[in-house]
TIGU-309340 format. One record per residue (C-alpha): residue number from 1; chain; residue in one letter; y, z, x. Coordinates in steps of 0.25 Angstrom, whole numbers, plus 5000, padded with zeros to 4 digits. Layout:
<recs>
<rec><pos>NUM</pos><unit>A</unit><code>A</code><Y>Y</Y><Z>Z</Z><X>X</X></rec>
...
</recs>
This chain:
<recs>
<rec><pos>1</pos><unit>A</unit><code>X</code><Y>5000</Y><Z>5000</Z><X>5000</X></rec>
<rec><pos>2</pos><unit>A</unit><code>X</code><Y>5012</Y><Z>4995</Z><X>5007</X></rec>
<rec><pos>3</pos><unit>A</unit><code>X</code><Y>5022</Y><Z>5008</Z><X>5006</X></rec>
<rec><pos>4</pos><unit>A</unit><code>X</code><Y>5031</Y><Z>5003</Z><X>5018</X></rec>
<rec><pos>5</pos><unit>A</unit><code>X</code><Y>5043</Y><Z>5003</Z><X>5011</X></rec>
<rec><pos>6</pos><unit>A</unit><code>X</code><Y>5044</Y><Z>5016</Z><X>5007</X></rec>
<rec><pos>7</pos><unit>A</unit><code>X</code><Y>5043</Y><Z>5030</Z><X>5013</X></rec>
<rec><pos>8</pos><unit>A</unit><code>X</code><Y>5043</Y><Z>5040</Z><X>5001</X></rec>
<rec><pos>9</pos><unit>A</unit><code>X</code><Y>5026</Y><Z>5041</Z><X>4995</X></rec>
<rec><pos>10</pos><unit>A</unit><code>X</code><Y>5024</Y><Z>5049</Z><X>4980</X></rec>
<rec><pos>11</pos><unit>A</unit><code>X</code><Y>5008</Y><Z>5050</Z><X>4978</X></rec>
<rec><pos>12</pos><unit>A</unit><code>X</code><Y>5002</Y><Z>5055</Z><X>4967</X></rec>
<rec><pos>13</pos><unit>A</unit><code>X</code><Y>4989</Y><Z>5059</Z><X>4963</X></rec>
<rec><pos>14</pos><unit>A</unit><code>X</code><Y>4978</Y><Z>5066</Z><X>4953</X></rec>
<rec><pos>15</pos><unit>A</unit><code>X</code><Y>4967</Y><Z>5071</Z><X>4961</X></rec>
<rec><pos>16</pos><unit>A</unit><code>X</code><Y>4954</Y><Z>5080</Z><X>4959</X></rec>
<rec><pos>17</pos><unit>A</unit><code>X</code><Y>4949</Y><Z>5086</Z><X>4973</X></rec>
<rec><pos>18</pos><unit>A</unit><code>X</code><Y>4935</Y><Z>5089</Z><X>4972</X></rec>
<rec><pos>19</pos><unit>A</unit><code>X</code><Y>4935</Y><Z>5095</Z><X>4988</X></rec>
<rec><pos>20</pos><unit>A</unit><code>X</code><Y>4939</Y><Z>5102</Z><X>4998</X></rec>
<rec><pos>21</pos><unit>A</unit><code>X</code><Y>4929</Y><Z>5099</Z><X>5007</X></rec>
<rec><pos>22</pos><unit>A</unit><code>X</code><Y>4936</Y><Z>5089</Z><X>5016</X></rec>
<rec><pos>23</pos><unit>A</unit><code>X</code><Y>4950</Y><Z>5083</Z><X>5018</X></rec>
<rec><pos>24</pos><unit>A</unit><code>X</code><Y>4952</Y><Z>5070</Z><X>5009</X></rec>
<rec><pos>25</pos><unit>A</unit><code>X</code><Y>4963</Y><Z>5060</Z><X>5007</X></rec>
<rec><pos>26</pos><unit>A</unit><code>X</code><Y>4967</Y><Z>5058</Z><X>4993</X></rec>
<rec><pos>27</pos><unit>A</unit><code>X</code><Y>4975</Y><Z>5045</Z><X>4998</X></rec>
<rec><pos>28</pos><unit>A</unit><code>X</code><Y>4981</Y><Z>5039</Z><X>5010</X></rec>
<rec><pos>29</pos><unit>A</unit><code>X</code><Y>4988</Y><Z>5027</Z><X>5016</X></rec>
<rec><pos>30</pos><unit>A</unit><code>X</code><Y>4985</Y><Z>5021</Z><X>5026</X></rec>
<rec><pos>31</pos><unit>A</unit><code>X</code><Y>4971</Y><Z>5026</Z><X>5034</X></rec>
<rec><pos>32</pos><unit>A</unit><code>X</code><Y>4975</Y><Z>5039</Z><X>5039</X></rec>
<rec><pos>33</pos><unit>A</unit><code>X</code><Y>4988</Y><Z>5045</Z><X>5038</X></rec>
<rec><pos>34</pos><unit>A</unit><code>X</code><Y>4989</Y><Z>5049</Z><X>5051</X></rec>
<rec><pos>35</pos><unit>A</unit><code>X</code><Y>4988</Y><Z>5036</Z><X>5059</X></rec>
<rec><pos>36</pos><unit>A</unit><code>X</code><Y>4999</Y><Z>5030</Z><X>5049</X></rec>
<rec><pos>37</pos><unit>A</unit><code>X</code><Y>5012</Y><Z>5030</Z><X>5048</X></rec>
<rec><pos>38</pos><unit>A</unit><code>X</code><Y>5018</Y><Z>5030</Z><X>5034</X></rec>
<rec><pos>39</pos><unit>A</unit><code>X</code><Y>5004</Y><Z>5034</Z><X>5028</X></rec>
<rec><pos>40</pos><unit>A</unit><code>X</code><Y>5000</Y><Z>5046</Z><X>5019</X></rec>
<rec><pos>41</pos><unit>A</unit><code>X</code><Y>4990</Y><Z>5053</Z><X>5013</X></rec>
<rec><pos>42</pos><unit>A</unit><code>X</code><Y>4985</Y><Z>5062</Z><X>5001</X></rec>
<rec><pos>43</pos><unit>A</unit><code>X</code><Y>4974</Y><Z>5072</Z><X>5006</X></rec>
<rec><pos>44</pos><unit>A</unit><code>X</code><Y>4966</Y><Z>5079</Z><X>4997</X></rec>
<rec><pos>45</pos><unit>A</unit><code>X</code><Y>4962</Y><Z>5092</Z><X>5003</X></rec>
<rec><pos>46</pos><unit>A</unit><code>X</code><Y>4969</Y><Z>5089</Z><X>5018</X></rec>
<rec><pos>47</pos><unit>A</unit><code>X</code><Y>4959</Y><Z>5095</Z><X>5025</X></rec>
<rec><pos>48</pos><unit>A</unit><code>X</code><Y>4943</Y><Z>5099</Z><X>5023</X></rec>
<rec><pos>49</pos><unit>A</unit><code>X</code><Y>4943</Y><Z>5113</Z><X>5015</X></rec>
<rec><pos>50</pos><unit>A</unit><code>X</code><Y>4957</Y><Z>5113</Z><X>5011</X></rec>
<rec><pos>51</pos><unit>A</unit><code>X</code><Y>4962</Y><Z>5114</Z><X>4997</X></rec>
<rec><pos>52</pos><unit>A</unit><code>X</code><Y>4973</Y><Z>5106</Z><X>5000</X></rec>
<rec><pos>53</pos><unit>A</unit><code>X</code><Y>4982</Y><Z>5092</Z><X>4999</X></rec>
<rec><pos>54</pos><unit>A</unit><code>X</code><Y>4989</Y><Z>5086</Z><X>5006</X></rec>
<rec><pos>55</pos><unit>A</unit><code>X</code><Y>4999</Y><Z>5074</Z><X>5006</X></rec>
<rec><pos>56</pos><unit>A</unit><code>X</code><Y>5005</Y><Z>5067</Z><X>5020</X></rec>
<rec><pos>57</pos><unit>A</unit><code>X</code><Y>5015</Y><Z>5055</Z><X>5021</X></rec>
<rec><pos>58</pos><unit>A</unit><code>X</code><Y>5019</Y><Z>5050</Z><X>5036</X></rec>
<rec><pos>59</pos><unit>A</unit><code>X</code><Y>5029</Y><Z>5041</Z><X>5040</X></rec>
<rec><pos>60</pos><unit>A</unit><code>X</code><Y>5026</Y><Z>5041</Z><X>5056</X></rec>
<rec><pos>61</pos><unit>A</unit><code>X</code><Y>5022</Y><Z>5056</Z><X>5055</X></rec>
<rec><pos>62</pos><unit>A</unit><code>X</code><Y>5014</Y><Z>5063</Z><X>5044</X></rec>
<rec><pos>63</pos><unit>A</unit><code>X</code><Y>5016</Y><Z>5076</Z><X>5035</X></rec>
<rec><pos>64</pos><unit>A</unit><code>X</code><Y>5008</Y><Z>5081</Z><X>5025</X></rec>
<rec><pos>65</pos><unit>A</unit><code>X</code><Y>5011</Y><Z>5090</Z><X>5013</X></rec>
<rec><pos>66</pos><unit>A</unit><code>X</code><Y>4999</Y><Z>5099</Z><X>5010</X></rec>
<rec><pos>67</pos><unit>A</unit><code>X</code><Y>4995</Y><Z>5106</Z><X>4997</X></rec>
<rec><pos>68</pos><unit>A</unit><code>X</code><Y>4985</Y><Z>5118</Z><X>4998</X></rec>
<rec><pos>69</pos><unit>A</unit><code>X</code><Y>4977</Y><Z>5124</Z><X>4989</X></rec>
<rec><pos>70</pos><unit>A</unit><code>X</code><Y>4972</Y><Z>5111</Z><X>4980</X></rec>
<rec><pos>71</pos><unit>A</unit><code>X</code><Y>4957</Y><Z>5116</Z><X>4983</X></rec>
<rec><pos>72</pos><unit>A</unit><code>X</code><Y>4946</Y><Z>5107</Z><X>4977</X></rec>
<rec><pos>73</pos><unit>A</unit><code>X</code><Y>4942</Y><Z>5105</Z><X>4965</X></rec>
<rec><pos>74</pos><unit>A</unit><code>X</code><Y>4958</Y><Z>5103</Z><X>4959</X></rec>
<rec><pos>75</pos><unit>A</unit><code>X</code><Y>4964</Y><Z>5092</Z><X>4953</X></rec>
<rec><pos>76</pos><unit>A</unit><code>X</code><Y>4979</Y><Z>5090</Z><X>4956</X></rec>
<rec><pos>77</pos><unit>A</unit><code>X</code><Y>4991</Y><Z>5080</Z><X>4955</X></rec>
<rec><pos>78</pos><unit>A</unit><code>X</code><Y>4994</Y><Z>5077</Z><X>4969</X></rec>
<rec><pos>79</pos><unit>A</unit><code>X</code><Y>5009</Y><Z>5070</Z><X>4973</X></rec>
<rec><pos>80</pos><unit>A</unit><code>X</code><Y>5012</Y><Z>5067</Z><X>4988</X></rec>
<rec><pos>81</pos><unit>A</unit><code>X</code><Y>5026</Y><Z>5067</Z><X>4992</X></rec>
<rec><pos>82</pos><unit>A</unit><code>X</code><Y>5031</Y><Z>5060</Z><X>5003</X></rec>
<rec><pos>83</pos><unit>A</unit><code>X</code><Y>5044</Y><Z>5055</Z><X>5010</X></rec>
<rec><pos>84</pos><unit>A</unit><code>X</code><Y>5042</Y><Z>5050</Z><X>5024</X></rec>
<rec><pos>85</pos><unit>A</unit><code>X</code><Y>5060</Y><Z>5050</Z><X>5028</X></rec>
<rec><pos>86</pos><unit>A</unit><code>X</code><Y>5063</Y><Z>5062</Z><X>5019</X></rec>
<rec><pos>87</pos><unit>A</unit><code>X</code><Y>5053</Y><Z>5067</Z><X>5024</X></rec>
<rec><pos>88</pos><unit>A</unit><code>X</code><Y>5045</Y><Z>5073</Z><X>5015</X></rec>
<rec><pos>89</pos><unit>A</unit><code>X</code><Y>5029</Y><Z>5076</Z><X>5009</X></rec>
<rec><pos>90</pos><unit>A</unit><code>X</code><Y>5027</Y><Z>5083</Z><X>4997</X></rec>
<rec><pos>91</pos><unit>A</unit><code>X</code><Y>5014</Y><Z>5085</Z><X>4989</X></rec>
<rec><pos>92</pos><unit>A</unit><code>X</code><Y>5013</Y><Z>5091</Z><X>4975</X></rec>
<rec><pos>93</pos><unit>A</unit><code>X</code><Y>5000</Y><Z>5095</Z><X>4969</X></rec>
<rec><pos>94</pos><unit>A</unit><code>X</code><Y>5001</Y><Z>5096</Z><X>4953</X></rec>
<rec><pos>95</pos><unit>A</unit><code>X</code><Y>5014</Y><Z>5093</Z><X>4954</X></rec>
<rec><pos>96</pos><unit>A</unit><code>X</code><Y>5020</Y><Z>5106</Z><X>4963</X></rec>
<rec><pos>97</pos><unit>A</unit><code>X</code><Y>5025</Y><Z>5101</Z><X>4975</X></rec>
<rec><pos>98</pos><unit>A</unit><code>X</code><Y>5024</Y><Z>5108</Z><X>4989</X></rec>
<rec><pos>99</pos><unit>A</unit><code>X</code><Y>5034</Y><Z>5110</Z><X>5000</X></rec>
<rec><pos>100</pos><unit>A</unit><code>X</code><Y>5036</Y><Z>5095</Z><X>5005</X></rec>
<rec><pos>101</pos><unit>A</unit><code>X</code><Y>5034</Y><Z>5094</Z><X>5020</X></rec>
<rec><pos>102</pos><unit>A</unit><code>X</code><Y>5048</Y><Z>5088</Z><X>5026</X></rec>
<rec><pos>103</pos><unit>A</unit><code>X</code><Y>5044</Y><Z>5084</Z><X>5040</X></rec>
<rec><pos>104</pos><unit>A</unit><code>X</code><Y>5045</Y><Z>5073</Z><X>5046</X></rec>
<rec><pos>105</pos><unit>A</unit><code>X</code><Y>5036</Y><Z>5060</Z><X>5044</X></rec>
<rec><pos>106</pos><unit>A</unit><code>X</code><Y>5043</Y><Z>5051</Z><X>5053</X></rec>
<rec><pos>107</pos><unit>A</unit><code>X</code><Y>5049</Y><Z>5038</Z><X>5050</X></rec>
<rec><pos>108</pos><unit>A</unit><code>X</code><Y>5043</Y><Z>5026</Z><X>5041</X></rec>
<rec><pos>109</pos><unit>A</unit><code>X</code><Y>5039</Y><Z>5022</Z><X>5027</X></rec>
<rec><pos>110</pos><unit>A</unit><code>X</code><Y>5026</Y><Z>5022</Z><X>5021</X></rec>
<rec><pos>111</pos><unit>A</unit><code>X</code><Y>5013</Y><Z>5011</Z><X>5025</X></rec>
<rec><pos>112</pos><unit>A</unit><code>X</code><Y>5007</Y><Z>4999</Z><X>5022</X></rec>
<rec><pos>113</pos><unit>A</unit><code>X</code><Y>4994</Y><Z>5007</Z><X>5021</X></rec>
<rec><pos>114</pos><unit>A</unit><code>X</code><Y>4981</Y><Z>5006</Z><X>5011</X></rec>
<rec><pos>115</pos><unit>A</unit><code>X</code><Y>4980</Y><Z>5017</Z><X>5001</X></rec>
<rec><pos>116</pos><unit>A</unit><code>X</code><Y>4968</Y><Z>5025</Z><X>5002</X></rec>
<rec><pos>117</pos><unit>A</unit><code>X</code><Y>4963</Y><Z>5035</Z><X>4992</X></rec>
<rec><pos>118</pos><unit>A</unit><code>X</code><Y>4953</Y><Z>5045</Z><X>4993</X></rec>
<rec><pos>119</pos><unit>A</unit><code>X</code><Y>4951</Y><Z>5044</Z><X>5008</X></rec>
<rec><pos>120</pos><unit>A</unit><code>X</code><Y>4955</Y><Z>5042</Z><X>5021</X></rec>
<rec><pos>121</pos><unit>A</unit><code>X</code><Y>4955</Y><Z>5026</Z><X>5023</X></rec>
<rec><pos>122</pos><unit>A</unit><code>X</code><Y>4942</Y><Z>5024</Z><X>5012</X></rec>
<rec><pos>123</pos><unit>A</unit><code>X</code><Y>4934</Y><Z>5030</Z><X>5025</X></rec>
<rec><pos>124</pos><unit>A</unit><code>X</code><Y>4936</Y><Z>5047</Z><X>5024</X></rec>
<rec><pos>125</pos><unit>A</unit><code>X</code><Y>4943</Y><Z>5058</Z><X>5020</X></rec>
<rec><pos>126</pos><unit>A</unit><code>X</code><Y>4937</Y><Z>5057</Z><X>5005</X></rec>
<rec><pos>127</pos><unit>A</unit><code>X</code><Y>4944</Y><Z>5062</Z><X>4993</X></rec>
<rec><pos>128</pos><unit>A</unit><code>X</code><Y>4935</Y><Z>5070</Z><X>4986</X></rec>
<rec><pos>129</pos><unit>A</unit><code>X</code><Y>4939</Y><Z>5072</Z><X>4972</X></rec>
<rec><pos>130</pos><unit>A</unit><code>X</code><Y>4946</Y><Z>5062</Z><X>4960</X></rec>
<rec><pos>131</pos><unit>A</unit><code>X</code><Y>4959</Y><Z>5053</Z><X>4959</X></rec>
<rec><pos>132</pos><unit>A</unit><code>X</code><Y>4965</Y><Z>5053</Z><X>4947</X></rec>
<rec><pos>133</pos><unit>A</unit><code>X</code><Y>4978</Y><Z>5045</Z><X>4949</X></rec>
<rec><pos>134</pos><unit>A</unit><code>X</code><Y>4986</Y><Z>5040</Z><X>4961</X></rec>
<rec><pos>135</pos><unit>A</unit><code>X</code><Y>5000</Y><Z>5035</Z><X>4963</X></rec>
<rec><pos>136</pos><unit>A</unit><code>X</code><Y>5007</Y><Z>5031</Z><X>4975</X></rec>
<rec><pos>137</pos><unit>A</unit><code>X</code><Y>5022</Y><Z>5030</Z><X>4975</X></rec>
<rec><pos>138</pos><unit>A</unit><code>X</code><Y>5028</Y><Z>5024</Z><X>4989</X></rec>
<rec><pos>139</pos><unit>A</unit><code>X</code><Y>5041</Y><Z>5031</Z><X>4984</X></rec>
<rec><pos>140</pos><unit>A</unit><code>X</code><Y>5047</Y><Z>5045</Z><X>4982</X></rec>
<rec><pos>141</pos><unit>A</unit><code>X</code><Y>5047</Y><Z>5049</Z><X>4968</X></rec>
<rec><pos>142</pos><unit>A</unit><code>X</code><Y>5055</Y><Z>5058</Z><X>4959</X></rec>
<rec><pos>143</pos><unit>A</unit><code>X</code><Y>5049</Y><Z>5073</Z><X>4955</X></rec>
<rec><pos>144</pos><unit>A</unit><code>X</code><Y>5049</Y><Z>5065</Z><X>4942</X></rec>
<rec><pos>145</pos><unit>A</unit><code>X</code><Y>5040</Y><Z>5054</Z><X>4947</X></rec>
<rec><pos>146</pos><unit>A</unit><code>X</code><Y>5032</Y><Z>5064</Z><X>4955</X></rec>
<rec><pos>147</pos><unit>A</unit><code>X</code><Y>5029</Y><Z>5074</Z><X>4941</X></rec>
<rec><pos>148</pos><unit>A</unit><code>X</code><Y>5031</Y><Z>5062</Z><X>4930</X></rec>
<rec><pos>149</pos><unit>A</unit><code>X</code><Y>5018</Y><Z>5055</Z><X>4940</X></rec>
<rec><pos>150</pos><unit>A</unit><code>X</code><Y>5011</Y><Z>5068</Z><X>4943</X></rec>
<rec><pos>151</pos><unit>A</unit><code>X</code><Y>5011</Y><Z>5070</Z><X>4927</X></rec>
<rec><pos>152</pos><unit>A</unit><code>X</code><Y>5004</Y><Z>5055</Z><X>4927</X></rec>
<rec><pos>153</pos><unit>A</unit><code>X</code><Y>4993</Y><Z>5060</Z><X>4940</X></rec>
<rec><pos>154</pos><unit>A</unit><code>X</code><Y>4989</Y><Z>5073</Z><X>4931</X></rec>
<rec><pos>155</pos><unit>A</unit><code>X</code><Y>4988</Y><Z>5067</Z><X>4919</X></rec>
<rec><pos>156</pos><unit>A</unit><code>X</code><Y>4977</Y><Z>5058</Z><X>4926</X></rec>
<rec><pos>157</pos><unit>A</unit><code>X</code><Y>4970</Y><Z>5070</Z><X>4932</X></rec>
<rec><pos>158</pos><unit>A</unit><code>X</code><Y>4971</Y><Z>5075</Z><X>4920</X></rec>
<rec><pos>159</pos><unit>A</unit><code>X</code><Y>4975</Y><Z>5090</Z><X>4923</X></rec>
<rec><pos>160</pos><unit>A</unit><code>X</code><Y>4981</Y><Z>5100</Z><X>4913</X></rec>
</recs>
């Protein structure tokens, strides 16, 4: 998806996570955020046994904004927030937002990268658990946008 023209990302998803049991990627551009630049990612726990998410953006260098406590089996509204020349990475769950990260992420717009979902490149880091919906916004949106399209993603995962 060619998203060089922009370096603002809004990502949302509805998402069952059925384990903990091993770090997973949600979605990604490009084949791994960290060789990349103007890649990012969704991770869905970040690391093996850890309750987590996790949402990371990189123009020449990366941050991530991480979520804890989303321990497996959980369904939850997931938007990823990211600016690389503000800068700025934010990553709301259910539609509460956590303290942005505001370092640096270098200089650049966003990729000309294939979207993958659900794992690392098609080849590793497995998503185990359901998708319910996915949208993926090369641009900044309004907190209207955000909770207006986070309304839309929980009525597809059909939480209360």
């Amino acid at each position: 998806i060619d998203f060089t023209s922009t370096d603002k990302m809004t990502v949302w998803a509805g998402v069952t996570k059925l384990s903990d049991a091993a770090a997973a990627i949600l979605l990604e551009t490009s084949s791994g955020i960290g060789g990349a630049a103007g890649a990012l990612a969704m991770y869905a726990p970040t690391v093996t046994a850890t309750p987590s998410a996790s949402f990371a953006s990189k123009g020449t260098t990366r941050q991530d904004m991480q979520a804890a406590g989303w321990a497996a089996p959980a369904t939850r509204v997931v938007t990823g927030l990211a600016d690389i020349s503000a800068p700025s990475v934010n990553l709301r769950l259910n539609g509460v937002a956590g303290t942005a990260v505001t370092s640096s992420q270098g200089t650049g717009n966003y990729g000309n990268y294939p979207l993958y979902i659900g794992a690392r490149a098609g080849t590793s880091y497995y998503f185990n658990g359901r998708l319910y919906g996915l949208i993926v916004r090369g641009a900044q949106s309004s907190l209207s946008q955000i909770e207006a399209t986070e309304a839309y993603i929980k009525q597809k995962t059909r939480l209360p």
